[in-house]
C-alpha positions, -999 to +999 in steps of 0.1 A: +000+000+000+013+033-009+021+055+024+009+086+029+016+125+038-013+150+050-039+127+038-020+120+003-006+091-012+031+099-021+049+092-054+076+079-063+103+103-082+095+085-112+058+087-114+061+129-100+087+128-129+063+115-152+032+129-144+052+163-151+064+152-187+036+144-193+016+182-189+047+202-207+048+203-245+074+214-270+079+251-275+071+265-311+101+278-328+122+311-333+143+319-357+178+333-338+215+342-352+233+311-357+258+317-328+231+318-304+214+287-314+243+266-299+233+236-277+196+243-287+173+217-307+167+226-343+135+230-353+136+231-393+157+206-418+187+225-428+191+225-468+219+230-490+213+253-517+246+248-533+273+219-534+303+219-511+326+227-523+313+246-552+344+239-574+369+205-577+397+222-560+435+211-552+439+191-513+474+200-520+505+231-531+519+216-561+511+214-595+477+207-614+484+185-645+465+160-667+469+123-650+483+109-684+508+133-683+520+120-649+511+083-648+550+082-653+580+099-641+604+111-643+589+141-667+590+177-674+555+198-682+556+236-685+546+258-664+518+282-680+498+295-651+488+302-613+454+294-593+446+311-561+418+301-535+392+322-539+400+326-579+391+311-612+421+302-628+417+311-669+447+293-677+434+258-697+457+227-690+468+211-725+486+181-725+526+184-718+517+216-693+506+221-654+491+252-636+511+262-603+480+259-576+474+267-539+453+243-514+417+252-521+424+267-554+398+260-580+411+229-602+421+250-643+397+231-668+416+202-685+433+190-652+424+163-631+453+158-609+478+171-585+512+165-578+528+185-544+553+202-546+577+178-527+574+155-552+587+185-585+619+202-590+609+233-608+635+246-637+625+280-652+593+277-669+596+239-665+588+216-639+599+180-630+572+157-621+600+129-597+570+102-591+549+090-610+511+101-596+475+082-602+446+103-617+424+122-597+451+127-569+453+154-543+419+164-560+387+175-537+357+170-563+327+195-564+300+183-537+328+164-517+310+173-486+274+186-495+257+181-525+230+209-535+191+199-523+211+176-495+191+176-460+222+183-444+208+191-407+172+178-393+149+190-371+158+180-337+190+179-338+212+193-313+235+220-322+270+217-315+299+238-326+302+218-361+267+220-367+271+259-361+301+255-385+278+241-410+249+264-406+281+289-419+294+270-445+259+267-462+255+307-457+231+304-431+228+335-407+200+328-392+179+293-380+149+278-366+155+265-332+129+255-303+118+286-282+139+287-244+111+285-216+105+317-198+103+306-161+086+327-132+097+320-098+084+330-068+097+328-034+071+327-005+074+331+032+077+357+057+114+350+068+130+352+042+141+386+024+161+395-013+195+402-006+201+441-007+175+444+021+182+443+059+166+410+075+147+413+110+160+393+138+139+364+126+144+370+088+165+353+066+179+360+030+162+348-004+187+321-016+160+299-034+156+324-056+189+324-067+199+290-068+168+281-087+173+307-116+207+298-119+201+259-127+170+276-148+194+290-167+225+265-167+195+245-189+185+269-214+158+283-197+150+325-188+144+331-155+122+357-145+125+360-104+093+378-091+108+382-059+093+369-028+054+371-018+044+374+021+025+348+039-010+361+029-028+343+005-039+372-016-001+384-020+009+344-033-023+349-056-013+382-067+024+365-073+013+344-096-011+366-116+020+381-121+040+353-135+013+347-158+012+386-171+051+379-177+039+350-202+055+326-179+058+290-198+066+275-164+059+287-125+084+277-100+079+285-064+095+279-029+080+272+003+039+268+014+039+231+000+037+217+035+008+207+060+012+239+080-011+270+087+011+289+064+015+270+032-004+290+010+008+278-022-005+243-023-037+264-015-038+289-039-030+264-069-061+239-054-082+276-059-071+289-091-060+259-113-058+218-109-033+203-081-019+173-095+003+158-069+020+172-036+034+144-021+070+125-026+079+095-014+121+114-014+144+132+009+150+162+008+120+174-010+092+150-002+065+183+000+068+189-034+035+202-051+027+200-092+000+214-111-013+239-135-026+272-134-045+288-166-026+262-191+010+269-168+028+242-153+034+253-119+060+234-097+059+241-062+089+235-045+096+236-004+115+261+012+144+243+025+174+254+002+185+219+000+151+204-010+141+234-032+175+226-053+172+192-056+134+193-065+148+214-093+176+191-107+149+160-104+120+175-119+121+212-130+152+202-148+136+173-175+105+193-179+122+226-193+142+206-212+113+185-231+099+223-232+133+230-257+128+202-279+153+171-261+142+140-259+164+127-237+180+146-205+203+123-187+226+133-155+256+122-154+269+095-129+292+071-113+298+045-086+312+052-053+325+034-023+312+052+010+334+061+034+309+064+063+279+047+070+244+060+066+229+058+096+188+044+107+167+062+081+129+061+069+123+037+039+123+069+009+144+072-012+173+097+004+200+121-022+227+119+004+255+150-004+291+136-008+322+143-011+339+124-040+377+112-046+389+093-072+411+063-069+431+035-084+401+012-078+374+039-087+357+067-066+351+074-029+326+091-013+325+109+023+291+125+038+297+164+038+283+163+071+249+173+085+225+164+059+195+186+070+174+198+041+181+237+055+220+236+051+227+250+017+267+247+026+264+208+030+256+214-009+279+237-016+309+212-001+294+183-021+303+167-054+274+146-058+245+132-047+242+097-035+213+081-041+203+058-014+169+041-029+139+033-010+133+005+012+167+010+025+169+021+061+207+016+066+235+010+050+273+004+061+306+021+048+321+002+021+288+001+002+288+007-037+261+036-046+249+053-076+260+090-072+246+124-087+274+138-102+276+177-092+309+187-100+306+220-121+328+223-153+337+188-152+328+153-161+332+122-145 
């Protein structure tokens, strides 16, 4: 039987992940300046509207010759021309003759053929051929690399630098990609205060705010931070009227997901719009609310800095991306050996914060030490999450685990 939380069944992480994927859809498309479509999803097949190259041009400095002149050396051609990249050479190669020619230098009509320059002796107007050199080499045909009417790119696709490259090379300025989300977020609460301000004596600053438009952002998406609405239900209402006057594709908020007097939010989204689920069968994060509000997804996360984070990375994360065209949004992990135990712990499924070192025999991970849901430097001191699944109320050191990996700039 599945347990329960304020009178609701929890979920697991995969059916809250789910349920989630399943309301967001796939942005339309705008048409942006090809630098800035990098690491975005195309969202129109990519034509070519002339062949690549446009010309048969030399791979090679040498010479370019007619291949029955060359099939046999030593022998001595004249000299009766240059070709230049970026130039049409008028010089015509007649038997017994060769055209001096530059890498990517249009190949003069009646050659075929190549020969570098380390292989010639060059003598006045004349020029020894020293090997003998097989038709057609050295020589980059017309539509090597893209014929005219090829679908070189299709809709998508992800754009990496090469893809941008291409976009170039087919003189493409501008292209279709999937529209970035524009994200509201709204912090709730009566302790907590944007930095800038002076707190009260029971008043804390807005980090969740922050930290949640930054990993908003380190996925494509735009945050828009509405700053933080008071513990009155009006004001959380009045927050998220505002979010949807900003056009918001996607409503993030933090804190008033719990059972308590003051967690409006669960409240307000029940009044205005459809509560899907508020319940998790995790920790940190198990008050986690989903639903919609006038079309919006609106993900409602708790206050705890900790939970509010990793609520983000499990679910807002996935969703924004589906929003930008991916199909597939993996995080990347490893296996680790814990150095200290987990202690007794409720059957969900816990993201522990570690340490990690890596070793001869593979990684290591320590507990960065308290692992309460409201100590944001236990994240900032981790590399990783462990993921300890459910069911599991202990474990001992020495235990392999799957672990989050968190380690910004680089991969495991």
């Amino acid at each position: 039987m599945r347990k329960r939380y304020g009178g609701r069944p929890t979920l697991s992480v995969e059916e809250a992940r789910e349920r989630i994927l399943e309301t967001v859809r796939v942005l339309e498309p705008e048409r942006v300046p090809i630098l800035d479509a990098l690491g975005r999803v195309l969202a129109e097949p990519v034509v070519a509207e002339r062949d690549i190259p446009p010309l048969s041009n030399s791979a090679m400095d040498g010479y370019a010759v007619r291949g029955e002149d060359v099939a046999q050396a030593p022998v001595r051609l004249r000299v009766i021309g240059e070709a230049a990249a970026g130039h049409v050479c008028e010089a015509r190669v007649e038997p017994g003759t060769a055209v001096r020619i530059m890498t990517g230098a249009p190949i003069p009509e009646g050659a075929d053929t190549v020969v570098r320059f380390e292989d010639t002796r060059l003598e006045g107007e004349w020029v020894e051929i020293l090997v003998p050199v097989s038709k057609g080499k050295n020589v980059r045909p017309a539509g090597e690399d893209v014929r005219a009417g090829q679908e070189v790119l299709s809709p998508g696709k992800v754009l990496r630098p090469q893809e941008i490259g291409m976009l170039a090379a087919l003189g493409r300025t501008e292209v279709a990609v999937v529209r970035r989300p524009r994200v509201a977020i709204l912090a709730t609460g009566d302790e907590v205060v944007p930095p800038g301000q002076t707190p009260g004596p029971a008043q804390i600053y807005d980090a969740n705010t922050y930290t949640v438009s930054a990993l908003v952002r380190s996925v494509g998406g735009i945050p828009l931070p509405l700053g933080v609405a008071r513990d009155q239900e009006e004001l959380v209402r009045e927050g998220i009227r505002r979010a949807l006057e900003a056009r918001a594709d996607f409503i993030i908020t933090s804190g008033g997901v719990s059972v308590g007097d003051f967690d409006l939010v669960k409240q307000v989204l029940a009044a205005e719009g459809e509560m899907r689920f508020w319940s998790l069968n995790m920790k940190p994060g198990r008050p986690l609310a989903f639903g919609v509000v006038a079309g919006v997804p609106l993900l409602g996360l708790p206050g705890n800095p900790v939970s509010a984070m990793v609520g983000t990375l499990m679910f807002a994360r996935p969703a924004l991306m589906k929003m930008q065209g991916f199909t597939e949004w993996p995080w990347p992990t490893v296996r680790a050996r814990l150095l200290d135990p987990i202690p007794s712990k409720d059957e969900r499924r816990h993201y522990v914060r570690v340490v990690l070192r890596e070793t001869a025999d593979g990684y290591e991970a320590r507990l960065t030490g308290d692992q309460g849901s409201g100590i944001l430097n236990s994240l900032v001191l981790a590399d990783g999450l462990a993921v300890i699944p459910e069911g599991i109320t202990s474990l001992p050191a020495g235990t392999e685990v799957e672990v989050l990996w968190l380690k910004w700039g680089k991969m495991p």
